[in-house]
C-alpha positions in Angstrom: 64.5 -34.7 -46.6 62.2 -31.9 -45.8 60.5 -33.6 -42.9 64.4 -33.8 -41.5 64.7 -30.1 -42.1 61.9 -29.3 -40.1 62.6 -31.5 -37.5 65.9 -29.9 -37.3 64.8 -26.7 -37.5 61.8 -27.6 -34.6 65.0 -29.0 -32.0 67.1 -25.8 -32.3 63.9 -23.9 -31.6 63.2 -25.9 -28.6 66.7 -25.6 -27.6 67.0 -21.8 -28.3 63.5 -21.6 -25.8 65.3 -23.7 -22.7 68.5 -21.5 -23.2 66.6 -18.7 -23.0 64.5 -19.6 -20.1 67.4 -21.1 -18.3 69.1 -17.3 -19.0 66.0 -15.4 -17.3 65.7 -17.7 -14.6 69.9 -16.7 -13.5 69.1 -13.5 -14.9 69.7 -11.8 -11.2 72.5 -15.0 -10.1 74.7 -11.9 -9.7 72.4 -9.1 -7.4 73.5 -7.7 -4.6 71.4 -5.5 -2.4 73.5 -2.9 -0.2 72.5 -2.6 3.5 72.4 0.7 5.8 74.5 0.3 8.4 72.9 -1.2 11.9 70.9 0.9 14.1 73.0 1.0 17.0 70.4 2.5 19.7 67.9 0.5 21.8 65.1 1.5 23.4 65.6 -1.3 26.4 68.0 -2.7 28.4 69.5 -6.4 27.9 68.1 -7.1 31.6 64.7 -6.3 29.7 65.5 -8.1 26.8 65.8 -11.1 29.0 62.9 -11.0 31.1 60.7 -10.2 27.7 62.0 -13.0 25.3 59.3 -15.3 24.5 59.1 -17.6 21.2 56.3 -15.7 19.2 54.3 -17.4 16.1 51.9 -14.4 15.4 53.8 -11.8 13.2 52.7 -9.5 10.7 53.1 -10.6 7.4 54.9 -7.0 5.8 58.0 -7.2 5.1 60.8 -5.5 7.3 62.4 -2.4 6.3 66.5 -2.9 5.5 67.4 -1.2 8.4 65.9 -3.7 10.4 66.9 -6.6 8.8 70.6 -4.4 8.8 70.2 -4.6 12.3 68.7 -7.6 13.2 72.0 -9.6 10.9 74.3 -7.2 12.7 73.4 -8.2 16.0 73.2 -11.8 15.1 76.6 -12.4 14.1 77.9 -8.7 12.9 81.7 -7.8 13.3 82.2 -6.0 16.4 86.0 -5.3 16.1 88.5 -4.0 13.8 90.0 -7.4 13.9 87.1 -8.7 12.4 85.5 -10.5 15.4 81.8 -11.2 15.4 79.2 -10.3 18.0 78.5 -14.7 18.2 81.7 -16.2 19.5 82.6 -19.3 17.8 84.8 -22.6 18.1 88.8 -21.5 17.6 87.3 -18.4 15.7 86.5 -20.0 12.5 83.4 -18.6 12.3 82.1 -21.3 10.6 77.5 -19.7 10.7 77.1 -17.7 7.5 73.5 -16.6 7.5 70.9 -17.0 4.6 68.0 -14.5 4.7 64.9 -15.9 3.1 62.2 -13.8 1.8 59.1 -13.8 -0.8 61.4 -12.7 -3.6 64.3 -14.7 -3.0 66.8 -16.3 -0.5 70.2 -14.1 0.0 73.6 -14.8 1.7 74.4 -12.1 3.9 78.1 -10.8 3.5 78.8 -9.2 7.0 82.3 -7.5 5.9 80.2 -5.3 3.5 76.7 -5.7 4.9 75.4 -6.7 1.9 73.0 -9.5 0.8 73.7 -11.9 -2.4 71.4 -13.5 -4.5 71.6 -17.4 -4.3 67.9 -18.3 -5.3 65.3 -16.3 -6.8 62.0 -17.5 -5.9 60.0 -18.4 -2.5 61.8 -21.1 -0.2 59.6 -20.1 3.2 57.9 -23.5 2.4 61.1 -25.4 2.8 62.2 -23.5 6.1 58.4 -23.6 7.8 58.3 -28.0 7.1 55.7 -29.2 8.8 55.0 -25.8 10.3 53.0 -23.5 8.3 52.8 -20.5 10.6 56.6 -20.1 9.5 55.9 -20.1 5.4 54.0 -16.9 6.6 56.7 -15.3 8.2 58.4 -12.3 6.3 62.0 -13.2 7.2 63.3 -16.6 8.0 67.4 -16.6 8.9 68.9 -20.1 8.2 71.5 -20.7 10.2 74.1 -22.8 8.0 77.6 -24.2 9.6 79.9 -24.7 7.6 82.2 -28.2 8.2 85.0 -27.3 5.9 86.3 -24.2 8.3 87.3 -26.9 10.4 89.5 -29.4 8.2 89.7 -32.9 8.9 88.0 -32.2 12.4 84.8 -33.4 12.5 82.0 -30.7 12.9 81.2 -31.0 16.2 81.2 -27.8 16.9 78.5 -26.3 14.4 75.2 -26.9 16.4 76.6 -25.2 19.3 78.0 -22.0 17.0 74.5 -21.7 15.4 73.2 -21.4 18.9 75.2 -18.7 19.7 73.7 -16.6 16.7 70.1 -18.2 17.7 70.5 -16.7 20.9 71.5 -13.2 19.1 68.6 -12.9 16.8 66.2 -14.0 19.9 67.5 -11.0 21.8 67.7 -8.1 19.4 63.9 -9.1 18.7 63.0 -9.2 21.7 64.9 -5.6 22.6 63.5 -4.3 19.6 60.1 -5.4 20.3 59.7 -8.1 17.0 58.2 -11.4 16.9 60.8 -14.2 16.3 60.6 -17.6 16.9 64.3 -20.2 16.9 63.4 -23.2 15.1 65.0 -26.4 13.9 62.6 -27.9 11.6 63.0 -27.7 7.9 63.6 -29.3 4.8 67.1 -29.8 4.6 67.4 -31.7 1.7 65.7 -28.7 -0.7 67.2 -25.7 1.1 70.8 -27.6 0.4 69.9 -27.9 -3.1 68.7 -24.3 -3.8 71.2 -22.6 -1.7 73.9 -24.1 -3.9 75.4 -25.4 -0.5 78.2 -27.9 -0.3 78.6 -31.1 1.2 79.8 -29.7 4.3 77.9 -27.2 4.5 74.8 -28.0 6.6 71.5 -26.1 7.7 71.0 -26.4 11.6 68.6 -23.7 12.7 66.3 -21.2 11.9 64.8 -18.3 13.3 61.9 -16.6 12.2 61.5 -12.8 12.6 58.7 -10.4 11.9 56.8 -7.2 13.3 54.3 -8.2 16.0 50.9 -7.4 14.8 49.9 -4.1 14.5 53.2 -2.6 15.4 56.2 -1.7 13.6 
């Protein structure tokens, strides 16, 4: 009887310790970091921006500032009009990217109607966005491009790859007008970043840029 006891008492410990762990792992499930608005002066031309862009693997490894990052999410697919409109067009406007900003502390969905960024993992995922490529678990910030399927009904996605592109493109060309190192990429591991990210079955990563200061410069 008293060996039952104890063995009773031993499972609701054990059970008390994995709720509470479980607890302090969601602990920030729910934070949301507020962005400053975009930085909407450039110190270049798009002509420039152009003739400059070059896919860059050496980046400092500091982290950029929020208004950079504001800025850099902004320009990739920001809205640009009061009808809410983005700066990266998009198949019958059902702006189907959402973008995924993943750091050292944690991965983040970006929220463009109120510029802010959303907890959806707490915990280093640059692994599983750099692959087979390590130079990219180094990079500060890595923007996964996710499209998602269900914006477009019973149609099949075809139309994802191409809207990611778009945004791609967007992020290539504020770094390079803004003098960053960024490189587009495709691989990484899908199967993890699905699973962290809490996506759904339609929703798919296709691309990924990393971005970062050029070394030795802001």
């Amino acid at each position: 009887m008293k060996q039952t006891i104890r063995n009773a008492i031993a499972l609701s410990l054990l059970l008390l310790s994995t709720a509470c762990t479980a607890q302090g792992q969601n602990s920030n499930a729910g934070q949301v970091i507020n962005l400053p608005k975009p930085d909407m002066t450039l110190r270049t031309t798009l002509m420039q921006a152009l003739q400059d862009r070059s896919s860059e693997r050496d980046m400092d490894t500091k982290a950029m500032s929020d208004q950079d990052l504001a800025t850099l999410l902004w320009a990739a697919n920001g809205i640009n009009r009061p009808d809410g409109k983005r700066t990266a067009p998009s198949a019958m406007n059902k702006q189907d990217v959402e973008l995924f900003v993943i750091r050292a502390d944690g991965a983040y969905l970006w929220n463009p109607s109120d510029n802010t960024l959303s907890l959806r993992y707490k915990g280093d995922l640059r692994e599983a966005v750099a692959g087979r490529q390590a130079f990219a678990a180094k990079a500060p910030v890595s923007i996964v491009l996710v499209t998602d399927g269900a914006r477009f009904g019973d149609m099949p996605n075809k139309f994802g790859l191409a809207d990611a592109a778009y945004v791609s493109q967007n992020i290539c060309l504020i770094a390079s007008a803004e003098g960053w190192a960024c490189c587009p990429r495709a691989t990484m591991d899908i199967a993890t970043l699905k699973e962290k990210l809490g996506l759904s079955e339609k929703e798919e990563p296709v691309l990924n840029n990393v971005v970062g200061y050029k070394p030795g410069k802001k």
